[in-house]
C-alpha positions as a printed NumPy array, in Angstrom:
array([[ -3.277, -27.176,  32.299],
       [ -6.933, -27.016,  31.313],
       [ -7.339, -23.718,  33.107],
       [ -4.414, -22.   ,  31.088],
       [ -5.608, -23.024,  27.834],
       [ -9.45 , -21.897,  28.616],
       [ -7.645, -18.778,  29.61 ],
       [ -5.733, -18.333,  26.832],
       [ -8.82 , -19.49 ,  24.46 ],
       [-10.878, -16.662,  26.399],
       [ -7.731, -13.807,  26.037],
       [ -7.976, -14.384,  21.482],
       [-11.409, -14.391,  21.905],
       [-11.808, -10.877,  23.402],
       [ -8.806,  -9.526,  21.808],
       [-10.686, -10.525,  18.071],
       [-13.855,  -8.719,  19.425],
       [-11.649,  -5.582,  20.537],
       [-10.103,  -5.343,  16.793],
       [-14.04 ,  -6.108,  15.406],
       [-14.651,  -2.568,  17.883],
       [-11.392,  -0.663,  16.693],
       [-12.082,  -1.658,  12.547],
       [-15.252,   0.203,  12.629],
       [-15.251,   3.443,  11.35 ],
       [-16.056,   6.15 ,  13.951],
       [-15.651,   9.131,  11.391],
       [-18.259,   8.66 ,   9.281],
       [-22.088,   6.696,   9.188],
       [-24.289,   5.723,   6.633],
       [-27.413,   7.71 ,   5.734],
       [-30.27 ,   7.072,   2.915],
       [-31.353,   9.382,   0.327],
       [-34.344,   9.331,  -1.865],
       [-34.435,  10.72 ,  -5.519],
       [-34.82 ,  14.418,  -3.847],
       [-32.236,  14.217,  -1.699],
       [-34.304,  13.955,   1.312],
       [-32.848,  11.722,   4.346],
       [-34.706,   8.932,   5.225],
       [-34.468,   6.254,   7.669],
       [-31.257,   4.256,   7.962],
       [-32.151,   0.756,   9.819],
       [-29.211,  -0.494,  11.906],
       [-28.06 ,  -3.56 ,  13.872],
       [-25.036,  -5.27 ,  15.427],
       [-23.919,  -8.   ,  13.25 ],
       [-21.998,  -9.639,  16.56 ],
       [-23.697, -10.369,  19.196],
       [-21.527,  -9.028,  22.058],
       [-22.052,  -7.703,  25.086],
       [-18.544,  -5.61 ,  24.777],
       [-19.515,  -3.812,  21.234],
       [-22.843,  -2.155,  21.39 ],
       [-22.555,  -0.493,  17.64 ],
       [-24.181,  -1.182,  14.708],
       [-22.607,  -2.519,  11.476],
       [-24.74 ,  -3.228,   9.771],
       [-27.016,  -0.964,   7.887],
       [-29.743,  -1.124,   5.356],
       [-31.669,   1.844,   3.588],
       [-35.239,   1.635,   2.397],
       [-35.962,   0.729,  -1.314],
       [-36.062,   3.305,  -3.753],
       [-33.563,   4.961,  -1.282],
       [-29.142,   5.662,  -2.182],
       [-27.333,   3.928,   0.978],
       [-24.967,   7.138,   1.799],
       [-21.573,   7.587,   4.141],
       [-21.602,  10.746,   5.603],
       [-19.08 ,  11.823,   7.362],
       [-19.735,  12.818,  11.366],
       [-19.438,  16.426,  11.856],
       [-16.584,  17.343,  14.3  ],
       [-16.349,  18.457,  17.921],
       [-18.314,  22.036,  17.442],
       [-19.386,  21.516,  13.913],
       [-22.851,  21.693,  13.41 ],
       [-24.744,  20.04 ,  10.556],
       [-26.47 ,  22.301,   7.629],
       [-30.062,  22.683,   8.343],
       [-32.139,  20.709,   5.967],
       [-33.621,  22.932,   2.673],
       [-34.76 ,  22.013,  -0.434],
       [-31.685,  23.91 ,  -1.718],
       [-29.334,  22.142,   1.047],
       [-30.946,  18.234,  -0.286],
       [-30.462,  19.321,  -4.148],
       [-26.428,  20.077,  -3.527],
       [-26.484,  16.913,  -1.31 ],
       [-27.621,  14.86 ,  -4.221],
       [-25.139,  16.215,  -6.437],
       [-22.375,  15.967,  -4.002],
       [-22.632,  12.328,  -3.598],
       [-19.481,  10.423,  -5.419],
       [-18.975,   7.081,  -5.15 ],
       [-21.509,   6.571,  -2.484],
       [-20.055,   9.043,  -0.554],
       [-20.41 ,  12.512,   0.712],
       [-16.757,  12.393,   2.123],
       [-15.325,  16.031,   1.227],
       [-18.533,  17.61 ,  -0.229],
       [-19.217,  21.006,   1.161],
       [-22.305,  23.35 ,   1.058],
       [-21.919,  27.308,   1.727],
       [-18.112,  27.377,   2.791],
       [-19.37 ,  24.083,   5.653],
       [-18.91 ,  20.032,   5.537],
       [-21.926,  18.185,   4.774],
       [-21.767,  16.051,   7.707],
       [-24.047,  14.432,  10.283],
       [-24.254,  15.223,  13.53 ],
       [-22.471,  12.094,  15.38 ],
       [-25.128,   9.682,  17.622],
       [-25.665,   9.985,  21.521],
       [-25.11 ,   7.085,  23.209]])
């Protein structure tokens, strides 16, 4: 009796970390701006700790940064290269936190999505 209720216990448990794994967004990441549009560093960490979920969730940008979701670029899609001109529309493009639909020269404004 004890058995089946440990392994029921142990069945919610992973099952709640699975739907932690599945809510995240995998289309899009956050990225930090400063006041010319530059990228700077993004610092990320798990919030869980789980040995089943290995991505972060939590992010935080440097002060005097913006805290940024840019979408990932897809299969074949390569980011713009960085310019002065390229951080400038960046900037601009940002609404609502977001770069979600901005475009520069015909392209997405995306980020190429992490190894690992």
């Amino acid at each position: 009796m004890k058995l089946s209720i440990l392994g029921a216990a142990a069945a919610a448990i992973l099952s709640a970390g699975l739907a932690h794994a599945d809510a995240l967004d995998r289309t899009s990441t956050t990225i930090c701006l400063d006041s010319g549009g530059r990228q700077a560093a993004v610092h990320c960490h798990q919030q869980q700790a789980s040995r089943l979920n290995h991505e972060a969730d939590i992010c935080i940008c440097p002060a005097a940064t913006m805290q940024v979701k840019a979408p990932l670029c897809a299969a074949g899609v390569k980011p713009p290269a960085e310019s002065a001109a390229y951080e400038q529309a960046r900037l601009k493009a940002v609404s609502n936190g977001s770069l979600a639909g901005a475009q520069w020269q015909g392209h997405p404004m995306c980020v190429a999505p992490h190894a690992g």
